[in-house]
C-alpha positions as CSV (number, residue, x, y, z in Angstrom):
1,X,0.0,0.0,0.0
2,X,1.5,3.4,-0.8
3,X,1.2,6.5,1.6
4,X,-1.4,8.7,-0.8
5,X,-1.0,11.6,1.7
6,X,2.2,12.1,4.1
7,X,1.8,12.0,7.5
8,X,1.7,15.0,9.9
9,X,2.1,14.4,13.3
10,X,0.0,17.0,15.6
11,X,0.3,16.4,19.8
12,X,-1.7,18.8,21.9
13,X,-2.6,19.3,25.9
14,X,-4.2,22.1,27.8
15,X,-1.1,23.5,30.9
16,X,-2.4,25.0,33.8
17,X,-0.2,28.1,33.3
18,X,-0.1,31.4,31.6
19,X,1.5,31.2,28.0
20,X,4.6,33.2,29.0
21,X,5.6,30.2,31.2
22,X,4.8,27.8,29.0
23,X,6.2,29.5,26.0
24,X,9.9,30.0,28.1
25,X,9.8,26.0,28.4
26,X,11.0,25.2,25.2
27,X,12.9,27.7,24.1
28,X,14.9,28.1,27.4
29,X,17.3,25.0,28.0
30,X,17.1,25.4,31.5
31,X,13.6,24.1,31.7
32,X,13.4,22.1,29.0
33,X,16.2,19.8,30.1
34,X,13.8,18.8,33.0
35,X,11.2,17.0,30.8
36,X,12.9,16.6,27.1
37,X,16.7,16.4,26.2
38,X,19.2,16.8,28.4
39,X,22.1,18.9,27.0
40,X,21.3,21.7,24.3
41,X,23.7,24.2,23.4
42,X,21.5,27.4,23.7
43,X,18.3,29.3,23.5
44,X,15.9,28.9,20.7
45,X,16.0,32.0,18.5
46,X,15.4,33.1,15.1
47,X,17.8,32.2,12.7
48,X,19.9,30.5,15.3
49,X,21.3,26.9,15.0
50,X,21.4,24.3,18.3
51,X,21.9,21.4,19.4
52,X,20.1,19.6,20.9
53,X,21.5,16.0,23.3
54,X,19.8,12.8,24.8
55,X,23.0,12.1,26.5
56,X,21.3,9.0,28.6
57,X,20.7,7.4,25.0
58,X,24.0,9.1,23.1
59,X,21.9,11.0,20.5
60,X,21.7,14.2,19.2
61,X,20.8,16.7,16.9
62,X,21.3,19.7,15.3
63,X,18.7,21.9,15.4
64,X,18.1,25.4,12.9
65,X,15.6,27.9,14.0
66,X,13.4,29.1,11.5
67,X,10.8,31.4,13.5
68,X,10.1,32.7,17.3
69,X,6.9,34.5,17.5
70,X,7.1,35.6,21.5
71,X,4.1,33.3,23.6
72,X,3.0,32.4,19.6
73,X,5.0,30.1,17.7
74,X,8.0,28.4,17.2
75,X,9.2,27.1,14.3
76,X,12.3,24.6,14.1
77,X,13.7,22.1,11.3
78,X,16.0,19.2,12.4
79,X,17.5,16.2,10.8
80,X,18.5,16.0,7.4
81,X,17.0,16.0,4.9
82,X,14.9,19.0,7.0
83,X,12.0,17.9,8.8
84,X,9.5,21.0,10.9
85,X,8.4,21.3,13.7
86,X,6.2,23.8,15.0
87,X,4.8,24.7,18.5
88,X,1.4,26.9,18.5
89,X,1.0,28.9,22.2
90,X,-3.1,29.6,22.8
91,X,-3.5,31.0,26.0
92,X,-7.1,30.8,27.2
93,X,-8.4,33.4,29.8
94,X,-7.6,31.4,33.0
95,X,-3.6,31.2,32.6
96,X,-3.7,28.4,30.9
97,X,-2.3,27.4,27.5
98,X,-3.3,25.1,25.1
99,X,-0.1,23.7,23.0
100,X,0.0,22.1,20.0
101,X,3.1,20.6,18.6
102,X,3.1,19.8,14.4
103,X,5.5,17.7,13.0
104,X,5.9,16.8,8.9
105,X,8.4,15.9,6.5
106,X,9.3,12.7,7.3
107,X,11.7,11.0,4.2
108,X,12.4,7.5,3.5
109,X,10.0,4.1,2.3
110,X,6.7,4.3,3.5
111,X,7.1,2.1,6.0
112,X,10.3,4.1,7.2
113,X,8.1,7.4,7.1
114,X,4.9,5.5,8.8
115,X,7.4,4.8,11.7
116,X,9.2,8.0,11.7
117,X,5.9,9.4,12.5
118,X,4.5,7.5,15.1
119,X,8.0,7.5,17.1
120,X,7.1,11.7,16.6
121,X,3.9,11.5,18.1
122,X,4.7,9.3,21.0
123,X,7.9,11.5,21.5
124,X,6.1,14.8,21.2
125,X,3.5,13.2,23.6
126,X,5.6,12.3,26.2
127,X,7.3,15.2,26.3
128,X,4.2,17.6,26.7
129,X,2.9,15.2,29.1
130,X,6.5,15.7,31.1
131,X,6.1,19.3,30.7
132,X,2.4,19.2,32.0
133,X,3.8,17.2,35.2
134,X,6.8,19.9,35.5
135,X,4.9,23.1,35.5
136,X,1.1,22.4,37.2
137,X,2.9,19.7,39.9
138,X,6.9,20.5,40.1
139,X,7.7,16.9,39.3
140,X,10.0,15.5,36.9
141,X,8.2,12.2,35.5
142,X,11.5,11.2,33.2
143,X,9.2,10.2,30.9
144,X,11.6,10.4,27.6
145,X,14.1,8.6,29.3
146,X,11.9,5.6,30.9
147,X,10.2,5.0,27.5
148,X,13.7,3.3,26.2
149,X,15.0,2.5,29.5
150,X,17.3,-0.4,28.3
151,X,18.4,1.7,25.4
152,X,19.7,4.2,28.3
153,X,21.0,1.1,30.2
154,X,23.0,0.1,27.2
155,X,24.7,3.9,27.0
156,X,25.2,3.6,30.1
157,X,27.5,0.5,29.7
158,X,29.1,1.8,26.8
159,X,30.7,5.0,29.0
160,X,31.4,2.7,31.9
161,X,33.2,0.5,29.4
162,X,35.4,3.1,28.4
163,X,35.6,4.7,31.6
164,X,39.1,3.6,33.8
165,X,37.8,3.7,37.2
């Protein structure tokens, strides 16, 4: 069966706090090493390239910042070839913020792009659930890291293994 339309990946939640809070998350590495990646190299902003580190899983990416509406929008592309990702900021009357988090371009078969996608959503989902859990209740759920736990077990063996204590 071949893909007639490609996928786009779209992961949403309602946060319990005002938009300016919420916004700050992601592009401030300070806070979004609590709930998503651990290392990054800097601050999203426009025209700006990053990168971005699961050190627990010894991944990374670079990441090249296309747009940075303030409390709006965000607009990154990483990988290669390119692949966006945008984050929409509504703020609703009560200081909360509905996000929504778009992500398209996937390349490769169809069963390479089918799965590129739903690893996305799931890691797109996690992470706004983290986020949810960091901001309302102050807790760190480690979701992104306990999804692939024995992937982070197996890092972690590879940097004992070299390591000559």
């Amino acid at each position: 069966m071949a893909l007639q339309n490609p996928p786009v990946v779209k992961t949403q939640i309602l946060i319990r706090r005002p938009v300016a809070e919420v916004f700050a998350a992601f592009v401030d590495p300070a806070v979004t090493t609590k709930f998503w990646f651990t290392k990054s190299s800097g601050r999203l902003e426009p025209g700006k390239e990053v990168r971005w580190d699961w050190e627990m899983f010894g991944v990374g990416t670079q990441v090249r910042v296309k747009a940075v509406e303030q409390d709006r929008r965000i607009l990154i592309e990483w990988d290669d070839p390119p692949c966006p990702v945008e984050w929409l900021f509504a703020p609703r009357g009560d200081d909360t913020t509905f996000v929504t988090i778009s992500n398209w371009g996937f390349q490769g078969s169809d069963d390479e792009v089918v799965a590129k996608a739903l690893d996305s959503m799931g890691g797109f989902s996690f992470a706004l659930a983290g986020l949810k859990a960091l901001l309302e209740h102050g807790v760190a759920l480690n979701l992104v890291a306990d999804h692939h736990p024995d992937a982070a077990k197996a890092q972690d063996a590879v940097e004992r293994k070299g390591d000559p204590k």
